[in-house]
C-alpha positions in Angstrom: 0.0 0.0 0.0 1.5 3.4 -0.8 1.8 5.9 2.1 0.5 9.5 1.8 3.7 11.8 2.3 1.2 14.0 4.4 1.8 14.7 8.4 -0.8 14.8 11.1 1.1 17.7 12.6 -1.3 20.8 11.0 0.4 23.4 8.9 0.1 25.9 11.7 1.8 23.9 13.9 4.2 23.1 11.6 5.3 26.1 10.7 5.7 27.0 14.3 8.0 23.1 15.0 9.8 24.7 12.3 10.6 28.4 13.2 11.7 27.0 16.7 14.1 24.0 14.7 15.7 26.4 12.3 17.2 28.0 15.7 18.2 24.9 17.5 21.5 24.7 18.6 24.0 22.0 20.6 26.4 23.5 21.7 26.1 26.9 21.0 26.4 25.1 17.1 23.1 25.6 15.1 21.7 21.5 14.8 18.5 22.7 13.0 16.7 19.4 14.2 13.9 19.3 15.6 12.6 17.7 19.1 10.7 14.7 16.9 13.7 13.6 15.7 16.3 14.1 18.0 14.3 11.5 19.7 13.9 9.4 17.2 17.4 9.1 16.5 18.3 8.1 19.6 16.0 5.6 19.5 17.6 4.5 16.3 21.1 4.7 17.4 20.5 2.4 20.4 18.9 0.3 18.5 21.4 0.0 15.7 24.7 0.8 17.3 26.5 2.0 13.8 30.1 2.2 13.6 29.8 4.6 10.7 26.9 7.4 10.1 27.9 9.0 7.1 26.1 12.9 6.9 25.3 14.3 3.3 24.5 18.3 4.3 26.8 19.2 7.3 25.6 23.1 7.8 27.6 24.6 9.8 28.3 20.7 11.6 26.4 21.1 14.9 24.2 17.8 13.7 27.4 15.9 13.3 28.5 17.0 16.9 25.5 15.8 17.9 25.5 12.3 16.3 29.4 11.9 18.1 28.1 13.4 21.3 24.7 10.6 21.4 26.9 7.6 20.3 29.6 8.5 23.4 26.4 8.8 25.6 25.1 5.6 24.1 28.4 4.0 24.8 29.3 2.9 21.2 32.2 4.0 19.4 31.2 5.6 16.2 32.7 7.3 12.7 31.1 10.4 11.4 31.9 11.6 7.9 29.9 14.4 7.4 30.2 15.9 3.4 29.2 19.1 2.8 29.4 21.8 -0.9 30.3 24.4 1.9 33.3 23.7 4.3 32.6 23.5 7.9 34.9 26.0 10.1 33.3 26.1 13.7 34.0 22.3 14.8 36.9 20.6 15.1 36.5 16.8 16.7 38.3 14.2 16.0 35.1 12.3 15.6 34.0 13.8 12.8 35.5 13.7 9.4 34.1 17.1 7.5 34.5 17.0 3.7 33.9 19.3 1.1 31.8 17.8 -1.5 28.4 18.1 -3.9 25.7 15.5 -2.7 25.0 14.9 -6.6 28.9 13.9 -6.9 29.3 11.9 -4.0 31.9 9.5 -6.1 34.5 12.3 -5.4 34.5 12.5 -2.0 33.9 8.8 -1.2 35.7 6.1 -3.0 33.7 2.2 -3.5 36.9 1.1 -1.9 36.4 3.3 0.8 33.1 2.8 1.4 33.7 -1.1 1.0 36.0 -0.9 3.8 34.1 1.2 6.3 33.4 0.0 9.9 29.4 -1.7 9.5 26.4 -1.9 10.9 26.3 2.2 8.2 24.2 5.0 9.2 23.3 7.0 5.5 21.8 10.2 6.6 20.9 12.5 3.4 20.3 15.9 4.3 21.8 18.5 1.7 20.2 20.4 -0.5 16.2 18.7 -0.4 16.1 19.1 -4.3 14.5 16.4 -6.0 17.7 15.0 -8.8 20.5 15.5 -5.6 18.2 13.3 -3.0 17.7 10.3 -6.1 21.5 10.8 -7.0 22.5 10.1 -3.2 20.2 7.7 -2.5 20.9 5.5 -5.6 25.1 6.1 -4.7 24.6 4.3 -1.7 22.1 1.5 -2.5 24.9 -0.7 -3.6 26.5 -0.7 -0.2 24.0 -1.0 1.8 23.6 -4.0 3.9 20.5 -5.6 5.5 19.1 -4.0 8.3 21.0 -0.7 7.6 19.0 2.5 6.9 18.9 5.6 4.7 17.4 8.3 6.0 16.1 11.2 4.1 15.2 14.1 5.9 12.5 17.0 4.9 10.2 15.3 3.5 8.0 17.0 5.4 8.4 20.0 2.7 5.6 18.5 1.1 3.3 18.5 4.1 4.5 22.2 4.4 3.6 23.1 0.5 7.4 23.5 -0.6 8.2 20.8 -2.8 8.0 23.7 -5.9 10.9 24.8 -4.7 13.0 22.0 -4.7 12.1 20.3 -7.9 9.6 17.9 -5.9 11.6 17.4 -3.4 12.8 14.5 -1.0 9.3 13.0 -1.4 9.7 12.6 -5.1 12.8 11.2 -4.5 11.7 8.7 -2.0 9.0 7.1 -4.4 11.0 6.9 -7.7 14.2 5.1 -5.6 11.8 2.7 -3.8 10.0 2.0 -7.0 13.5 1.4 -8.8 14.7 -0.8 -5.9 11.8 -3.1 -5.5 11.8 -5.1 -2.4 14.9 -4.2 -1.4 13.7 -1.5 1.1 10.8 -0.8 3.3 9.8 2.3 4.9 9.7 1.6 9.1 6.6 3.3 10.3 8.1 2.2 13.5 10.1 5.7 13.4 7.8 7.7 11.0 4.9 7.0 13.1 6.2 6.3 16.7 4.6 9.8 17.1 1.8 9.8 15.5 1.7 9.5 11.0 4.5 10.7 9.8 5.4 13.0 12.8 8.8 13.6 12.1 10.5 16.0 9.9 11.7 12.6 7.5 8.4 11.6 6.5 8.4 8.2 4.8 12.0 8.9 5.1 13.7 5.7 7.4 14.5 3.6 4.3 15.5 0.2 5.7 17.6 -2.3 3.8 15.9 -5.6 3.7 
């Protein structure tokens, strides 16, 4: 059955979830999650206890600090390799790898040999520029590597439940159906984590891909 990319949260209130995520920091570093999530992926990194969570949008790196910070707390050791077209300047942690890169040319920044010998369970978090072509490009670069019971995330779908997607060519929605319609039943979507709060309240809506 296909899932509506819709949220229960009401546009209203998701507008206001929004002002108050776009100002979110850890750290005094802006994070721009929101308070849906954040629990949700701790529930996912207890859970899953990756060794590598690979970041595709770093910002200005406040969500990779984050990510190292939770799998410390956690008590797992954990890679981050966040990749961002912008540098990152403000954070410097030996955690975190921070590479310059464009989401739609991830093969420049991140080798099949590399990838191949990464420490596993992998954490694929795509959250760059939301436009339709670079969410499909990343999400079918790392489809070959993934293994089962690893996820891709993709995060903002919820642009559609906000009225955006003109904006970004159709955005991470689009995206999501046309890769899960190319990969078969090689995925599912967990409504575990997209509903755990209700239908699709989270800012990733339909967005926890899991790897069969």
């Amino acid at each position: 059955m296909t899932r509506s990319h819709q949220s229960y949260i009401p546009l209203d209130q998701l507008n206001a979830i929004q002002k108050g995520t776009m100002a979110y920091e850890w750290k005094g570093v802006p994070c721009l999650k929101n308070p849906f999530d954040l629990a949700l992926y701790q529930r996912l990194l207890w859970a899953q206890k990756p060794r590598t969570l690979i970041e595709i949008g770093s910002n200005k790196g406040g969500s990779a600090l984050w990510f190292a910070d939770m799998a410390e707390i956690l008590g797992f050791r954990m890679r981050v390799i966040s990749i961002d077209i912008v540098p990152v300047w403000g954070v410097k942690d030996k955690r975190i790898d921070f590479r310059t890169g464009d989401g739609r040319k991830l093969e420049t920044v991140l080798s099949q040999r590399e990838l191949a010998a990464l420490p596993r369970p992998l954490l694929v978090i795509e959250d760059a520029s939301h436009d339709y072509d670079q969410t499909l490009a990343a999400l079918r670069f790392f489809d070959p590597v993934m293994r089962s019971g690893e996820y891709l995330i993709v995060e903002d779908g919820i642009i559609e439940a906000m009225l955006a997607t003109d904006r970004y060519k159709g955005g991470p929605s689009k995206a999501i159906d046309e890769f899960l319609a190319e990969a078969g039943d090689r995925y599912e979507i967990d409504s575990r984590y997209c509903d755990y709060f209700g239908y699709n309240v989270t800012w990733n809506t339909n967005g926890y891909l899991k790897r069969l």
